[in-house]
C-alpha positions in Angstrom: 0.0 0.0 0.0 1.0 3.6 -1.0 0.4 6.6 0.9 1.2 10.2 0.1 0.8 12.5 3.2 0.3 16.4 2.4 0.5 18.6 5.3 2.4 22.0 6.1 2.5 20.9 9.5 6.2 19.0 9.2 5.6 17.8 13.1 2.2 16.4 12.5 3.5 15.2 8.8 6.3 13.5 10.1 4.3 12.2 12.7 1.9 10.9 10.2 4.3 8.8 8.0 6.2 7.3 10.6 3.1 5.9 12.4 1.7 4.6 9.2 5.2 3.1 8.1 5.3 1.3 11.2 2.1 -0.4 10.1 3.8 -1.5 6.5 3.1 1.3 4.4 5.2 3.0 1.7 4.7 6.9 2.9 6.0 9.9 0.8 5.8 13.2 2.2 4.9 16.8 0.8 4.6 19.8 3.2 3.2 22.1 0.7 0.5 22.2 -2.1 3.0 22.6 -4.8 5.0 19.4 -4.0 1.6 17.5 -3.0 0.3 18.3 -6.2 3.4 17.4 -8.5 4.0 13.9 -6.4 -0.3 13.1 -6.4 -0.1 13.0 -10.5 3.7 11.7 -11.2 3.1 8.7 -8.6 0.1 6.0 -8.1 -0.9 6.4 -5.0 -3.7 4.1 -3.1 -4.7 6.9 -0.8 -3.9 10.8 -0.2 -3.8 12.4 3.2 -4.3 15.6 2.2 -4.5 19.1 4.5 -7.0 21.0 2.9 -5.2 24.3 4.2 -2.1 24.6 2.2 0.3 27.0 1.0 1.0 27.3 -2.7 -1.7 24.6 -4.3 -4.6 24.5 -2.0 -5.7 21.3 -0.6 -9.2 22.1 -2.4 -8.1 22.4 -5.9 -5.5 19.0 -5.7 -8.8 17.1 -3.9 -10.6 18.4 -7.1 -8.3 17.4 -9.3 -8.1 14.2 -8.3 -11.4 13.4 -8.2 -11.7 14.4 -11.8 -9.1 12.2 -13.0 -9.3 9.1 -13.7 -7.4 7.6 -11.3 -8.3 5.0 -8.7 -6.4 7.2 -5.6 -8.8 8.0 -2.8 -8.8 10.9 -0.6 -8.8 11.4 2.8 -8.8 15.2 3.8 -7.8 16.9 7.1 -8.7 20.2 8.3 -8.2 21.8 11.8 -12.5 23.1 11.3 -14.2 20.0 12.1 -17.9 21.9 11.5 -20.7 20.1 9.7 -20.5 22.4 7.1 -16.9 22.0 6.2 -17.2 18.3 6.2 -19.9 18.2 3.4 -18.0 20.6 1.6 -14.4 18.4 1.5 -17.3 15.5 0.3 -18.4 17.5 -2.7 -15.3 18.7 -3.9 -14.5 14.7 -4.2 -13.1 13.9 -1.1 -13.9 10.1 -0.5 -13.3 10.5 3.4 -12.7 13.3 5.9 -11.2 13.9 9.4 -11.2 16.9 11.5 -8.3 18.0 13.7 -6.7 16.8 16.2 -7.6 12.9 15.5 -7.1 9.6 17.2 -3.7 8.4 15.4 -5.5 4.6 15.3 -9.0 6.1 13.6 -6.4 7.9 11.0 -5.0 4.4 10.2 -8.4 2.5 10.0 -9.9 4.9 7.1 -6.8 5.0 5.2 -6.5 1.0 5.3 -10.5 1.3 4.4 -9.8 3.8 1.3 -6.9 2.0 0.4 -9.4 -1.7 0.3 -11.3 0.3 -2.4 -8.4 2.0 -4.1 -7.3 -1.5 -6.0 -9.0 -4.1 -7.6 -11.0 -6.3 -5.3 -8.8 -9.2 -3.6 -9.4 -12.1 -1.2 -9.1 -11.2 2.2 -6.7 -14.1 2.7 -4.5 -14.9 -0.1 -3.3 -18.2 -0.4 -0.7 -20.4 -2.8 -0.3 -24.1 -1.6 0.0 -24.4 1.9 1.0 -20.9 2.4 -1.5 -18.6 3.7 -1.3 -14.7 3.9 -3.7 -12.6 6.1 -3.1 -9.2 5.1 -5.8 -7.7 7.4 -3.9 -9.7 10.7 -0.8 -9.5 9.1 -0.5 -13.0 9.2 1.8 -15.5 6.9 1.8 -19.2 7.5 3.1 -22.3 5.7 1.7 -25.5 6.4 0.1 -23.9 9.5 3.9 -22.7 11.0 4.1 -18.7 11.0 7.0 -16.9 9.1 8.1 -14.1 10.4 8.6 -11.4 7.8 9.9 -7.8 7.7 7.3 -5.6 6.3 8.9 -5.3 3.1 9.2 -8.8 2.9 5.1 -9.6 3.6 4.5 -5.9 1.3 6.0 -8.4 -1.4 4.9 -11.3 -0.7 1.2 -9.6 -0.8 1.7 -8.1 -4.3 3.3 -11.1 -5.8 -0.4 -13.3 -4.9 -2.4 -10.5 -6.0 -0.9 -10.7 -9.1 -2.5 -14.7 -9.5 0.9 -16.0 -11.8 1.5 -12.9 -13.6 5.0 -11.3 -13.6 5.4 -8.4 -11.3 8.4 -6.2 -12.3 10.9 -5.1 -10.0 10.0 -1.5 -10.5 6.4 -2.0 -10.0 7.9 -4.0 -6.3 9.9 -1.1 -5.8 6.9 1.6 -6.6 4.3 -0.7 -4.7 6.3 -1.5 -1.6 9.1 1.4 -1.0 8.9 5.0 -0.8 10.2 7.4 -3.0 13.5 8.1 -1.6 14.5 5.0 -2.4 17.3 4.3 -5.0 15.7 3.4 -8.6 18.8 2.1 -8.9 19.2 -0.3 -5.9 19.3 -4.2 -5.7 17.0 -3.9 -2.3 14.0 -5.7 -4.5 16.4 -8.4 -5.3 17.6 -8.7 -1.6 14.3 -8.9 -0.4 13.4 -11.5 -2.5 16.0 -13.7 -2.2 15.6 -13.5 1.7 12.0 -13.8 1.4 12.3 -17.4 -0.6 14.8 -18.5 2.3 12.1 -17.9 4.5 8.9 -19.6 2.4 11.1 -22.9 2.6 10.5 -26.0 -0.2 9.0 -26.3 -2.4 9.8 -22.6 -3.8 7.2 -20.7 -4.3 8.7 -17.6 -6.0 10.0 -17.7 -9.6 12.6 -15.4 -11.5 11.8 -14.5 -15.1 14.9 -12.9 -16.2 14.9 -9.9 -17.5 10.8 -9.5 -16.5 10.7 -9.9 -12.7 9.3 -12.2 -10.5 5.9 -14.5 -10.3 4.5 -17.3 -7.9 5.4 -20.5 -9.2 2.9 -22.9 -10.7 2.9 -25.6 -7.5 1.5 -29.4 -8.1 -1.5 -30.0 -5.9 
């Protein structure tokens, strides 16, 4: 999942980005409109936490904007006036969510990981290949019933590689999906991952190379 936070406030942005990190998200970060703006359109995003209040761009016209594109990116706006009025204005303007200042951090997390459900095509809530079973709700893996212990890069992986039923995943769409943007285009963390991912998935192997493509789930005998 891939969240861009906009918000002036660099305390409360920061703040922001690390807490939903720590839940296993990929979290860029744009303390003005102008920035917020650029990254929104340059980058697929699954959901926008977007100020309205902002200097340069306002957080009205890049909610706007958005909403009249056609991308799948939902947004949740924040504003310090929580008034009913405000709120139904955020809606119209195409905000799919909204959430008044100062907010419980845990409420924050639940409606991005609700936007973010309707921000991709639908998926199982558990995804399973064999005997291995991943929960991305309880952030859960097992094989043959025994938990694996992954890093959240490693289960961010494992999660898109399902999804994708077979079909070849590139490492730059790994890298877009899973990381942030201040990571290296350039860097052979994808590959790292993945090889230390297949250590822990164990025999049979259930992750296959196609050189020069990327990676896919392998085709297991039942």
């Amino acid at each position: 999942m891939r969240v861009l936070v906009v918000e002036d406030e660099r305390n409360l942005a920061d703040a922001i980005a690390r807490g939903l990190r720590k839940r296993g998200m990929a979290v860029d970060v744009a303390y003005d409109g102008d920035t917020g703006h650029e990254l929104a359109f340059v980058t697929r995003y699954d959901v926008v936490v977007l100020d309205r209040d902002l200097p340069g761009v306002h957080g009205d016209q890049i909610c706007a904007e958005l909403a009249a594109s056609d991308t799948l990116t939902r947004v949740l706006m924040l504003t310090a006036s929580g008034t009913v009025a405000d709120r139904v204005e955020g809606l119209q303007l195409g905000a799919d969510d909204y959430l008044p200042k100062p907010f419980a951090f845990d409420e924050l997390v639940a409606r991005v990981q609700a936007l973010a459900r309707r921000a991709t095509p639908a998926a199982p809530p558990v995804l399973s290949l064999a005997d291995l079973v991943l929960d991305p709700g309880r952030r859960v893996a097992t094989r043959a019933g025994v938990p694996i212990d992954l890093t959240n890069k490693e289960f961010g992986v494992l999660r898109e590689l399902l999804k994708a039923r077979g079909a070849v995943v590139s490492s730059e769409e790994l890298l877009e999906r899973v990381w942030d943007a201040n990571t290296d285009p350039f860097t052979t963390i994808v590959r790292v991952t993945v090889m230390t991912l297949r250590k822990k998935l164990g025999d049979p192997p259930l992750i296959e190379t196609v050189v020069g493509a990327g990676y896919r789930t392998a085709e297991v005998a039942a």
